[in-house]
C-alpha positions in Angstrom: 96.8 144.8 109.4 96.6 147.9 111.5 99.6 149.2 112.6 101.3 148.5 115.8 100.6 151.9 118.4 103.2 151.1 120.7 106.2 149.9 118.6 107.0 153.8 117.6 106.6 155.0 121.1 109.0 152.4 122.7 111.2 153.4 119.5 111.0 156.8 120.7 111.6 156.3 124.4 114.9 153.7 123.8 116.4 156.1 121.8 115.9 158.9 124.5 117.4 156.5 126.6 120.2 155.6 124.9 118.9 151.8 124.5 119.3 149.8 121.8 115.3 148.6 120.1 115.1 146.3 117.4 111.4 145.8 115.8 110.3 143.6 113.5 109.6 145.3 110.3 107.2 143.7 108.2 104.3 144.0 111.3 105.9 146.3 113.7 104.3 144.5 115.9 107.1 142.6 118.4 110.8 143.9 119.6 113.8 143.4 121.4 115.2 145.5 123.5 118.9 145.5 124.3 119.9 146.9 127.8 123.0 148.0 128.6 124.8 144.4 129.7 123.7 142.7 126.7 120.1 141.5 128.2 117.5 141.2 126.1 113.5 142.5 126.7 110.8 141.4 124.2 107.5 142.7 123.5 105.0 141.7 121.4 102.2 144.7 121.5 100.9 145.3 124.6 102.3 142.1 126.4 105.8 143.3 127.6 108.3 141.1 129.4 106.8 142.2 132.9 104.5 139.7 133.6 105.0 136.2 134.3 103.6 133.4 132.0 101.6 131.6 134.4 99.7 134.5 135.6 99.1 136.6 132.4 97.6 132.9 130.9 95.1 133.0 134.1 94.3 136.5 133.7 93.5 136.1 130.0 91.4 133.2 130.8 88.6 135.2 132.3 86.5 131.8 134.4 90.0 131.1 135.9 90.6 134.5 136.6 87.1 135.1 138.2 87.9 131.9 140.6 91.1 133.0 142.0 89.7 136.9 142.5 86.8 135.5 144.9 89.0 133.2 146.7 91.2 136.5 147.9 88.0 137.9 148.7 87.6 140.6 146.1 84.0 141.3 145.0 83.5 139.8 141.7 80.7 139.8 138.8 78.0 136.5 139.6 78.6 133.9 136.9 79.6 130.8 135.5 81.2 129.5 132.7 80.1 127.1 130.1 81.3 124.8 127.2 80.0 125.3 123.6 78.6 121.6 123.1 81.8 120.5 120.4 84.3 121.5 122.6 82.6 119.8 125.9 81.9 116.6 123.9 85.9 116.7 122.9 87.2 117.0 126.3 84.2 114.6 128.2 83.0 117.4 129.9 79.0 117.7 130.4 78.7 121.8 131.0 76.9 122.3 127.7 74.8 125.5 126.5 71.3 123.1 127.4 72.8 124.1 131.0 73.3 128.1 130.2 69.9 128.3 129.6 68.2 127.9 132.8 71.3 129.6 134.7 70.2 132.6 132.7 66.5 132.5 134.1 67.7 131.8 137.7 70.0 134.8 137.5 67.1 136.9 135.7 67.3 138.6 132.3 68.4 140.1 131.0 72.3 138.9 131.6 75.8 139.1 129.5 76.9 136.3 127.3 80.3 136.3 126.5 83.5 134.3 125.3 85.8 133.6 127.9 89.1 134.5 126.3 88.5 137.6 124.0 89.6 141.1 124.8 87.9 144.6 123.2 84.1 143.6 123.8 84.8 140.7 120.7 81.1 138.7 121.1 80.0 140.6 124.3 76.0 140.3 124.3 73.5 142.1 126.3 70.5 139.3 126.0 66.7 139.7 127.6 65.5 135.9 126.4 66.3 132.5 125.6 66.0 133.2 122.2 68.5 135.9 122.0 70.7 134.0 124.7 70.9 131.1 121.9 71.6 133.5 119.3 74.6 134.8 121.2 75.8 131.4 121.5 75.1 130.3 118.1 77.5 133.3 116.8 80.3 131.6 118.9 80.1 127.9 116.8 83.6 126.7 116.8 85.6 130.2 116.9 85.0 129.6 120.6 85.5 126.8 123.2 84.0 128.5 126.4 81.7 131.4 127.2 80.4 133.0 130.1 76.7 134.1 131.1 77.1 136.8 134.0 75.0 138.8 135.9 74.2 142.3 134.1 75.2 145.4 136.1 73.9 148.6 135.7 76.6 150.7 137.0 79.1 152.8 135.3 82.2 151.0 134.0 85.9 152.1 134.5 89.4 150.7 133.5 92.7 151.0 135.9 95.8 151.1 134.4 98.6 149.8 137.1 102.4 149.4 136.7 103.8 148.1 139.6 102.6 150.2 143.2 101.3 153.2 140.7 98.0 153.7 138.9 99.2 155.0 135.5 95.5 156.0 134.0 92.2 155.7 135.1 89.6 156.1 132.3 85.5 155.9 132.8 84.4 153.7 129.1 81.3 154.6 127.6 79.7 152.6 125.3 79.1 153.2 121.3 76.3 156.1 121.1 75.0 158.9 118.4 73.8 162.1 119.1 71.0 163.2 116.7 71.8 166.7 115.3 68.0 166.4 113.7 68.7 166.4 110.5 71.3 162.7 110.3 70.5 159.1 110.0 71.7 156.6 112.7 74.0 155.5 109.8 74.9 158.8 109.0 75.9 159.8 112.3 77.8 157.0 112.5 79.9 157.8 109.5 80.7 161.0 111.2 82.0 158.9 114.1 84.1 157.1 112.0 85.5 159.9 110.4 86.0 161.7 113.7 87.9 158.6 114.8 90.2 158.5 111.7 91.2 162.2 112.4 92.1 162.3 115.6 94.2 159.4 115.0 92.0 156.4 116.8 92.6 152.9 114.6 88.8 151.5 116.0 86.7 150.8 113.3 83.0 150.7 114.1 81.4 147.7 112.2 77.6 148.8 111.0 76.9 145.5 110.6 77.2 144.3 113.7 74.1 142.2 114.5 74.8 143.9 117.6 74.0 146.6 116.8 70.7 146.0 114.9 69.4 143.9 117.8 69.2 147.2 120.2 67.9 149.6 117.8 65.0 147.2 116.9 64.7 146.4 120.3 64.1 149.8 120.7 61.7 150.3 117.2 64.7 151.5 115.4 66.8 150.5 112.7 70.1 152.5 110.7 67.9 154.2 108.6 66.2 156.6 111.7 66.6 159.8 112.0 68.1 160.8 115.6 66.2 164.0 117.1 68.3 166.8 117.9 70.5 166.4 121.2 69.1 162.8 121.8 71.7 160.2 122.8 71.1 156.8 121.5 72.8 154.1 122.7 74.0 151.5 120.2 75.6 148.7 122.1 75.6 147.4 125.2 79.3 146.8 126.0 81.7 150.0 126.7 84.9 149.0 125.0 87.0 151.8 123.7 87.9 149.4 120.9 84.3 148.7 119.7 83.6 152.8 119.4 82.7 153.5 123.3 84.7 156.7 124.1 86.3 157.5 127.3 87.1 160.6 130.1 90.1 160.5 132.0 89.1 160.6 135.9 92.8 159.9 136.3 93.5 163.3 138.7 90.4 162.1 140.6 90.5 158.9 141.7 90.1 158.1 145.3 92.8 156.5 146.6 90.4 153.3 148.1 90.3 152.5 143.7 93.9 153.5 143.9 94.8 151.0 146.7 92.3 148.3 145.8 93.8 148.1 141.6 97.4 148.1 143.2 96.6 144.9 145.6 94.7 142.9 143.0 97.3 143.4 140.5 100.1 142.3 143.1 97.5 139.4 144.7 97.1 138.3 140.9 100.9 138.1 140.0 100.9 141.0 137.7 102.7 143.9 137.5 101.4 145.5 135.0 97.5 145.4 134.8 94.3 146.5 133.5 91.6 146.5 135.8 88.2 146.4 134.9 85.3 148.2 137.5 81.9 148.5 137.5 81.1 151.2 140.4 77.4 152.5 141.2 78.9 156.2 141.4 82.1 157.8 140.2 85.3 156.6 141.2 86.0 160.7 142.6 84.4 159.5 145.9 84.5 155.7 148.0 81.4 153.4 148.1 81.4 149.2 148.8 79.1 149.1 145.6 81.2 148.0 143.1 82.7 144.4 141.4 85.3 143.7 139.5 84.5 142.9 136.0 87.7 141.5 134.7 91.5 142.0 134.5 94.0 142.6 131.7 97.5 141.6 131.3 98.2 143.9 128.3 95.7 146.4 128.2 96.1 148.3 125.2 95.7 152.1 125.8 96.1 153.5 122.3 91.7 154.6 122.1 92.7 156.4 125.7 95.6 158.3 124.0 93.2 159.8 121.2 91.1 161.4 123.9 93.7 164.9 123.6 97.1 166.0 124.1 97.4 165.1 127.7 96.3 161.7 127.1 98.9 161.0 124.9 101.7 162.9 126.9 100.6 160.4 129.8 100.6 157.6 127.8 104.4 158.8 126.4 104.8 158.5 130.1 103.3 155.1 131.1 105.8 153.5 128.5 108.8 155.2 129.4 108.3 153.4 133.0 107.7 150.3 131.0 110.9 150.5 129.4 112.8 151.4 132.9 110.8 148.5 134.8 111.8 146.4 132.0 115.6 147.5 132.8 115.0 146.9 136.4 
């Protein structure tokens, strides 16, 4: 098991503060938090004792939270929501993957296939026919219950960090790509990735056996084995998670404040107080535009692949949890 990013830095901050932090110590992963009249705080990860129950289970549920984000009228990501055919046979429900098939070809290929209730691009798929749309599925089996098949959207994709009324981070996510230097295999270069991962402290571990992976470099005549030409960028997957080996620049100091504004209301109009928000914008979020959706939300989004991006990163993320541990007083 990889250890726990935060545990050490809310270590670090309670004892700066003069608070009391007890961790668990065979994981590392959960804590209490003793404030100064005996309460106690818990955390477990990235889920802190900020939220409330009922509305960090909607925004983890990503169909339910997709309802209740177009009925306050925000723009969301065209969609629905389906049952993998042993789960919809348990529960008497008839929305099986025979029905995901022809919602694909109404909404036009390709589109994204994904499970409802993972986090960190876990079984995201980019898929451009029926036959890879049953592949996707057929990957789920009985890990899932419910997945998604959604509109695909071109546009650049950008996670808000919000605690309370303040944007803490604002990150764009790019996803997993090489850059030939000529001379290196896709494989190779991904090795280098890794290893340029591992020293600047990033736990993500790219998986070269991702299916995933395979599918787009032979859909584009390649496989691991090709050599990359010199200051050519291939892409490798077709989600941008940080936490499947996307990487990230902070636009933080240049957000507009209509993103500023727009992450602070959801998050309050969703229950949450502290939030990930997930964009999709067809510019940069430096300057306004009404072309944009909301992909998803977070309830404990994990910023520890932000952090690795350099020094201020990680001061900024030192920051962000020190107002975590004072909301948590508050």
């Amino acid at each position: 098991m990889k250890p726990c990013f935060v545990s050490p830095i809310l270590a670090k901050m309670c004892v700066e503060m003069g608070i009391t932090i007890h961790i668990e110590p065979r994981y590392g992963y959960a804590g209490q938090i003793v404030l100064s009249d005996g309460r106690k705080r818990y955390f477990r990860s990235t889920n802190f004792d900020l939220n409330p129950l009922g509305a960090s289970e909607v925004a983890w549920d990503k169909s339910y939270a997709a309802y209740f984000m177009r009925l306050l009228g925000y723009p969301i990501i065209e969609g629905r929501q389906f049952l993998l055919d042993w789960w919809g046979e348990r529960i008497c429900v008839d929305e099986d993957v025979g029905a995901a098939l022809p919602y694909a070809r109404e909404l036009g290929y390709p589109v994204i296939v994904k499970p409802n209730s993972k986090s960190q691009g876990s079984g995201v798929h980019k898929v451009h026919s029926d036959g890879e749309m049953m592949l996707a599925i057929q990957s789920y089996h009985e890990k899932e219950r419910v997945f998604l098949v959604q509109r695909f959207i071109p546009w650049r994709d950008y996670r808000i960090v919000v605690l309370d009324d303040e944007v803490i981070s604002a990150y764009e996510r790019m996803p997993l790509s090489v850059i030939g230097d000529g001379i290196s295999s896709v494989q190779r270069l991904l090795d280098i990735k890794q290893e340029r991962f591992i020293a600047q402290g990033r736990d993500t571990r790219i998986k070269n056996n991702d299916p995933r992976i395979d599918q787009r470099l032979r859909r584009d005549g390649r496989n691991l084995t090709s050599f990359v030409p010199a200051g050519e960028t291939w892409q490798l997957l077709d989600h941008a998670n940080l936490s499947s080996g996307g990487d990230a620049r902070d636009v933080t100091d240049s957000i507009h404040p209509m993103y500023t504004e727009l992450a602070v209301k959801l998050t309050r109009d969703m229950g949450l107080r502290y939030c990930g928000v997930d964009l999709f914008v067809n510019g940069d979020l430096a300057s306004p535009t009404d072309e944009y959706v909301i992909c998803e939300i977070n309830a404990a989004p994990g910023i520890d692949n932000y952090a690795s991006i350099g020094a201020d990163q990680q001061k900024r993320v030192e920051a962000m949890y020190r107002k975590i541990v004072e909301a948590l007083i508050r």
